[in-house]
DRENBADO-706595 format. One record per residue: x, y, z of N, C-alpha, C, O in turn; residue in one letter. Coordinates in steps of 0.001 Angstrom, whole numbers, padded with zeros to 6 digits, always signed. Layout:
N
XYZXYZXYZXYZA...
//
This chain:
161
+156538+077061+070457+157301+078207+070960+157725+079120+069813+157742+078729+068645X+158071+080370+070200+158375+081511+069033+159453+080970+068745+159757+080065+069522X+160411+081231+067641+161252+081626+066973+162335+082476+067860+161891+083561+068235X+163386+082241+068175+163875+083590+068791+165364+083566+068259+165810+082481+067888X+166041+084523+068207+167305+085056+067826+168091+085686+068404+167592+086633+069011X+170046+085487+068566+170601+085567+069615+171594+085035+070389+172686+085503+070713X+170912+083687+070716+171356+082366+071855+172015+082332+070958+171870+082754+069810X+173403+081407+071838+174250+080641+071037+173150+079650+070271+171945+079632+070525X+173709+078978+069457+173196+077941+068512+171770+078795+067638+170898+078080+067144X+171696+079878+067557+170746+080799+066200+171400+080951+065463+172599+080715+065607X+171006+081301+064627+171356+081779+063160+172883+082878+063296+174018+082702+062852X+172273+084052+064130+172853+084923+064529+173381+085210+066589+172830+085693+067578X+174174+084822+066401+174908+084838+068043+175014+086511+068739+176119+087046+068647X+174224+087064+069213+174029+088330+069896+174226+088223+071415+174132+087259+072175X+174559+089646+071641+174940+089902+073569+173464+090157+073592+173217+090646+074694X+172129+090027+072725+170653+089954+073251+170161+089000+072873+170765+088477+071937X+169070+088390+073280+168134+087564+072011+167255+088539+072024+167242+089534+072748X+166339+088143+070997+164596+088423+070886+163851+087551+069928+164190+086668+069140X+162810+088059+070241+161803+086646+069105+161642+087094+067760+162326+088054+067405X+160958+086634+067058+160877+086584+065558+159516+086195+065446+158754+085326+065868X+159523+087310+064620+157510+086941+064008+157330+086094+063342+158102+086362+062422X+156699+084900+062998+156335+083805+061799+156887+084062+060651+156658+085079+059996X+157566+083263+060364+158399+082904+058898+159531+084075+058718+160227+083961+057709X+159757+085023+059452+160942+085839+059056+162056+084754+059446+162188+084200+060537X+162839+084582+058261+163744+084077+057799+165149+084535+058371+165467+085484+057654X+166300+084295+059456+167120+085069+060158+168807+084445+059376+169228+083289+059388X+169375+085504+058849+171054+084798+058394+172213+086033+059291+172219+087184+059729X+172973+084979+059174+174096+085937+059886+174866+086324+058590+175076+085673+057566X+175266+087754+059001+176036+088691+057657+177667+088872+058010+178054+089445+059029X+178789+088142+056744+179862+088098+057373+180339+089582+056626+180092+089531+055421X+180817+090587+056949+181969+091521+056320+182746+090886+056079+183573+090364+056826X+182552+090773+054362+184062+090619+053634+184948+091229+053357+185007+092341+053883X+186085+090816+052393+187036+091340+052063+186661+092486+050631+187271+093474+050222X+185632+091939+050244+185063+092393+048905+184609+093992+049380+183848+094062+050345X+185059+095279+048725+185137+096357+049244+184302+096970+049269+184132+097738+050216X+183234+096871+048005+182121+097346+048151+180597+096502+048567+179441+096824+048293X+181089+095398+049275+180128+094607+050078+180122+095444+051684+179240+095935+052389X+181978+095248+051814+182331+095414+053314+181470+096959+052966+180523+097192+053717X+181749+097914+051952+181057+099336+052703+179280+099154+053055+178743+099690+054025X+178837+098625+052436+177076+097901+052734+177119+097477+053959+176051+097622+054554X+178260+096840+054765+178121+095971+055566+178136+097044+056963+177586+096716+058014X+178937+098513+056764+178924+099116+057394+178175+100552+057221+178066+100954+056062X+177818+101101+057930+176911+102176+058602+177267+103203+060046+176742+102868+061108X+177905+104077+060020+178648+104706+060891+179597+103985+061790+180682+103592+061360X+179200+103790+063096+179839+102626+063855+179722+101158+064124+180185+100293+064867X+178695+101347+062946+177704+099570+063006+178416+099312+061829+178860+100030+060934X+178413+097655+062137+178818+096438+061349+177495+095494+061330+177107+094956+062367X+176702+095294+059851+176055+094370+059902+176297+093219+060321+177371+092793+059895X+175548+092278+061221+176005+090916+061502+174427+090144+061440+174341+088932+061636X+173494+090793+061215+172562+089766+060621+171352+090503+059917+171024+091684+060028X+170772+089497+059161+169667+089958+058415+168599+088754+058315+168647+087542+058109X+167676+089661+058551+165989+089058+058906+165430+089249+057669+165661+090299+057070X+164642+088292+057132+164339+088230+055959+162048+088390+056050+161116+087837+056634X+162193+089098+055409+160647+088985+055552+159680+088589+054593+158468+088517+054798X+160530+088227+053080+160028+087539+051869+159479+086595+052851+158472+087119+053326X+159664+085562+053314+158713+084125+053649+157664+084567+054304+156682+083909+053959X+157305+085653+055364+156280+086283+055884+155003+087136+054334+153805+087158+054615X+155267+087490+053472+154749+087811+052675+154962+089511+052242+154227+090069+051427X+156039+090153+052913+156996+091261+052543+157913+091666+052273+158719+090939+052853X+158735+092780+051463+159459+092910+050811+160462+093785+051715+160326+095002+051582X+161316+093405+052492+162179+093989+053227+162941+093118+054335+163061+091893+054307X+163497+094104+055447+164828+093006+055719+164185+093912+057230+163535+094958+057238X+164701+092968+058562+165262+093467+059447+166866+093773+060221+167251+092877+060972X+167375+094457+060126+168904+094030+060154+169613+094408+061982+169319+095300+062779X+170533+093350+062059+170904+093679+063099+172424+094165+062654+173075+093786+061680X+172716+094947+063485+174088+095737+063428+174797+095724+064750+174224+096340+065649X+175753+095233+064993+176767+095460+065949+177613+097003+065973+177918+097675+064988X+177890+097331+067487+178732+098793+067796+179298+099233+068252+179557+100435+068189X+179802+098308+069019+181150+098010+069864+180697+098616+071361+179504+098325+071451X+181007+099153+072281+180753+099407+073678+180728+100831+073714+181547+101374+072973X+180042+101517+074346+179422+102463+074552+177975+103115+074318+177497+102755+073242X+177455+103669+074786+176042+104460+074467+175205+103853+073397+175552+103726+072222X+174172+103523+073869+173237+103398+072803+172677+104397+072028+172399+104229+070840X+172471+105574+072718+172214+106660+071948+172837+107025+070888+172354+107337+069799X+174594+106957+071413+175799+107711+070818+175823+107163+069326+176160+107690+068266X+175265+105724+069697+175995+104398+068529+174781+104742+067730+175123+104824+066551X+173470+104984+067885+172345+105177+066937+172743+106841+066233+172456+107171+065082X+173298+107529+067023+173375+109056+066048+173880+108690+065335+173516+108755+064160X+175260+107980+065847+176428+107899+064638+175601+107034+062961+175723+107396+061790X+174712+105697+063614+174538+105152+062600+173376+105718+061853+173079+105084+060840X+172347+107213+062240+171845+107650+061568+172199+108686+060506+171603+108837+059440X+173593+109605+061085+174083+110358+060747+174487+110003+059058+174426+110698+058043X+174912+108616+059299+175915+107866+058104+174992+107534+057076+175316+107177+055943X+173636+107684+057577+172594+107240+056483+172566+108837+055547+172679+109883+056186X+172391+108872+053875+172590+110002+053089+170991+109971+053318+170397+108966+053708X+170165+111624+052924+169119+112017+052903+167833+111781+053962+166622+111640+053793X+168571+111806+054950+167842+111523+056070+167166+112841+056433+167869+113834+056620X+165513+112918+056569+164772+113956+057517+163962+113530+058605+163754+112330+058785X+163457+114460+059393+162622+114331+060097+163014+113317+061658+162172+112748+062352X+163974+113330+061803+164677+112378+062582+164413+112490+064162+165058+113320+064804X+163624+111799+064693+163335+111791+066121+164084+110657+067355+163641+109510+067305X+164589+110788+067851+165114+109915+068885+164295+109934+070586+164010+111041+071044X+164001+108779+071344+163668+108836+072299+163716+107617+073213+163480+106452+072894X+164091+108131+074497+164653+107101+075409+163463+105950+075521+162299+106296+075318X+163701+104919+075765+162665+104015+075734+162707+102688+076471+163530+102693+077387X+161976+101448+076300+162884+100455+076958+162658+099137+075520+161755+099200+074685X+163616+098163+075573+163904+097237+074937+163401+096313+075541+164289+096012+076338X+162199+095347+075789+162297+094330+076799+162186+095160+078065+161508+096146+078353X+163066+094442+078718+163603+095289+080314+164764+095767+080371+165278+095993+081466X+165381+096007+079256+166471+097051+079142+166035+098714+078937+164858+099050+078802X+167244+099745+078935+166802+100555+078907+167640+100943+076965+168643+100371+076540X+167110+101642+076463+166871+102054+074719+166802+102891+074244+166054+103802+074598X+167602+102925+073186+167237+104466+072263+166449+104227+071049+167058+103532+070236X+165158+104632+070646+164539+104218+069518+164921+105712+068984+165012+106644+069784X+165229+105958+067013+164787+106369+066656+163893+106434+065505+163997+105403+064841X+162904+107411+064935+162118+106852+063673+162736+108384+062677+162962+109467+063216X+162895+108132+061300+163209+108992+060696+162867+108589+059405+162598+107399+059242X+162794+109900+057783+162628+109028+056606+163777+109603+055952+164422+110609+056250X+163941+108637+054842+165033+108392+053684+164368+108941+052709+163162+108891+052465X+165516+109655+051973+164527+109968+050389+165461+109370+049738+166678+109505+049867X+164522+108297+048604+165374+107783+047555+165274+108232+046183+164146+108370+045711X+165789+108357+045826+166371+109361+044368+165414+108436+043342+164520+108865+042613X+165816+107173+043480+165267+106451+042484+163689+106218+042377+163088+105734+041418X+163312+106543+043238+161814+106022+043796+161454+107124+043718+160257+106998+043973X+161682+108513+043485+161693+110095+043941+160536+109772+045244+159323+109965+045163X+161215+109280+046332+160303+109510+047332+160960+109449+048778+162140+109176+048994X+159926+109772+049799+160505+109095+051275+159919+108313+051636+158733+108160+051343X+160521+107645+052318+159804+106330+053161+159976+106057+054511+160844+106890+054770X+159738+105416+055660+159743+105902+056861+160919+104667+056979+161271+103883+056097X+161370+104772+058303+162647+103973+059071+162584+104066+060122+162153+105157+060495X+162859+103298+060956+163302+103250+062291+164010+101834+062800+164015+100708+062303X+164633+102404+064064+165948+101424+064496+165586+101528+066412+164875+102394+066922X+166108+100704+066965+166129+100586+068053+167517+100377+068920+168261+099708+068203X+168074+100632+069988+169755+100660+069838+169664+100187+071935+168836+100730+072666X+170771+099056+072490+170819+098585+073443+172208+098509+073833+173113+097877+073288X+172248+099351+075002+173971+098677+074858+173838+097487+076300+173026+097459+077224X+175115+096519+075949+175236+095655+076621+177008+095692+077113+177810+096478+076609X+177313+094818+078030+178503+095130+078468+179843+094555+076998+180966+094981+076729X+179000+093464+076383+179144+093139+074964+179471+093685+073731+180127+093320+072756X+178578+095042+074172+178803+096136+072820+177350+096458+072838+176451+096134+073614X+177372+097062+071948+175863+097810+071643+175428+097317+070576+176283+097390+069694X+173987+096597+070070+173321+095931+069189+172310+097483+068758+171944+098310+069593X+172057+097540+067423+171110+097842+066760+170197+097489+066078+170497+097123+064942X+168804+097457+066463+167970+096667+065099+167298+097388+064409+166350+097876+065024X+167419+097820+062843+166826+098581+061980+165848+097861+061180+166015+096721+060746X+164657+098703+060981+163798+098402+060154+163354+098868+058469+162196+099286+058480X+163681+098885+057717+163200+099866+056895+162135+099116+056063+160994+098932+056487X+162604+098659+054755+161795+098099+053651+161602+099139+052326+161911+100311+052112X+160864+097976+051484+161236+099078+049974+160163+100323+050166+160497+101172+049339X+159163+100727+050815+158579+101676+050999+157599+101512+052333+157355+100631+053158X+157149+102980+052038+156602+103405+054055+155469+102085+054109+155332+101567+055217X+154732+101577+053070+153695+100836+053322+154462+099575+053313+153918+098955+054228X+155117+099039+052981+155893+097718+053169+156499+098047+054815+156787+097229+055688X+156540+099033+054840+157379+099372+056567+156733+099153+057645+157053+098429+058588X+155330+100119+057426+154493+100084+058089+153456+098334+058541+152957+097933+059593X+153539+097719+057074+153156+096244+057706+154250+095539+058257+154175+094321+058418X+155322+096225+058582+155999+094792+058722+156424+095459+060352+157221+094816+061034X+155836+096763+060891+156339+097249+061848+155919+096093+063116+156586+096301+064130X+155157+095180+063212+154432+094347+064354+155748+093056+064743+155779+092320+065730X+156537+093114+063825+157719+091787+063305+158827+092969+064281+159525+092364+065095X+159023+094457+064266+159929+094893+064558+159628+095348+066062+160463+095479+066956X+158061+095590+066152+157712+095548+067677+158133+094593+068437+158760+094839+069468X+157838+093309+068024+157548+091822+068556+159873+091977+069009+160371+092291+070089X+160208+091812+068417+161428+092179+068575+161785+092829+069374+162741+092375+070002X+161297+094100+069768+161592+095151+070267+161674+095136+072003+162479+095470+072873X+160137+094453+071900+159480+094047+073087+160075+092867+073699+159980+092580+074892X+160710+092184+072784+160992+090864+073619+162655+090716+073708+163182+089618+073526X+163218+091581+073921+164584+091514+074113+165246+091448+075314+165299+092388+076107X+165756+090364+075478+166774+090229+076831+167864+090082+076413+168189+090094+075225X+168554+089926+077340+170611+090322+077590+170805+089182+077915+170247+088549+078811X+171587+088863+077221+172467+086782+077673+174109+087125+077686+174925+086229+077902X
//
């Protein structure tokens, strides 16, 4: 059986599960007290609460889930794109999660250090729970782009518990 993430007794305890592609590695992320962790930990109205690891799969990036308290999935993805610095090209569109209904958007980052952009995208569900986000990025568009089948597989297989 797949891997899945979510249920009580995972890694990470979500108002969704979904599955997990081979060897992505899943930890739950606590916000500390430590000030410039807790600001990493947050992203507009999202609070990281887990991270998908994709080193054991054979890539260099993370999948992250973010919590958003109750309301709009849409609302909760502007806010948490808005909060991202150097963001272009930013598309949003209604979609479905599983058999929920979803806001995907895809947009790129320019990083100063890398002098470049790279692509991103997130997917956003609200539940009576709160609203879950799952973002994808990685250290660049080609690390993104292979690891996009890990963020489909996710995407696609999400139910509400």
């Amino acid at each position: 059986p797949k891997a899945s993430l979510g249920a009580p007794g995972t890694a990470c305890p979500l108002p969704v599960s979904f599955d997990l592609a081979a060897q992505w590695k899943p930890k739950a992320v606590h916000a500390s007290d430590d000030e410039v962790f807790a600001a990493l930990g947050k992203q507009g109205p999202a609070t990281m609460v887990c991270e998908i690891d994709a080193k054991p799969a054979g890539n260099i990036g993370y999948m992250r889930v973010w919590s958003a308290g109750k309301g709009r999935a849409r609302t909760a993805l502007e806010g948490f794109v808005k909060a991202e610095e150097n963001t272009s090209k930013v598309v949003y569109k209604e979609t479905k999660a599983g058999g929920l209904p979803a806001t995907e958007v895809t947009y790129t980052v320019y990083n100063k250090i890398m002098e470049e952009s790279k692509e991103e995208r997130a997917f956003a569900v609200s539940t009576p729970k709160g609203t879950v986000i799952v973002h994808l990025g990685g250290l660049d568009t080609q690390e993104h782009r292979e690891m996009l089948p890990a963020y489909e597989l996710a995407r696609d297989s999400v139910k509400a518990l």
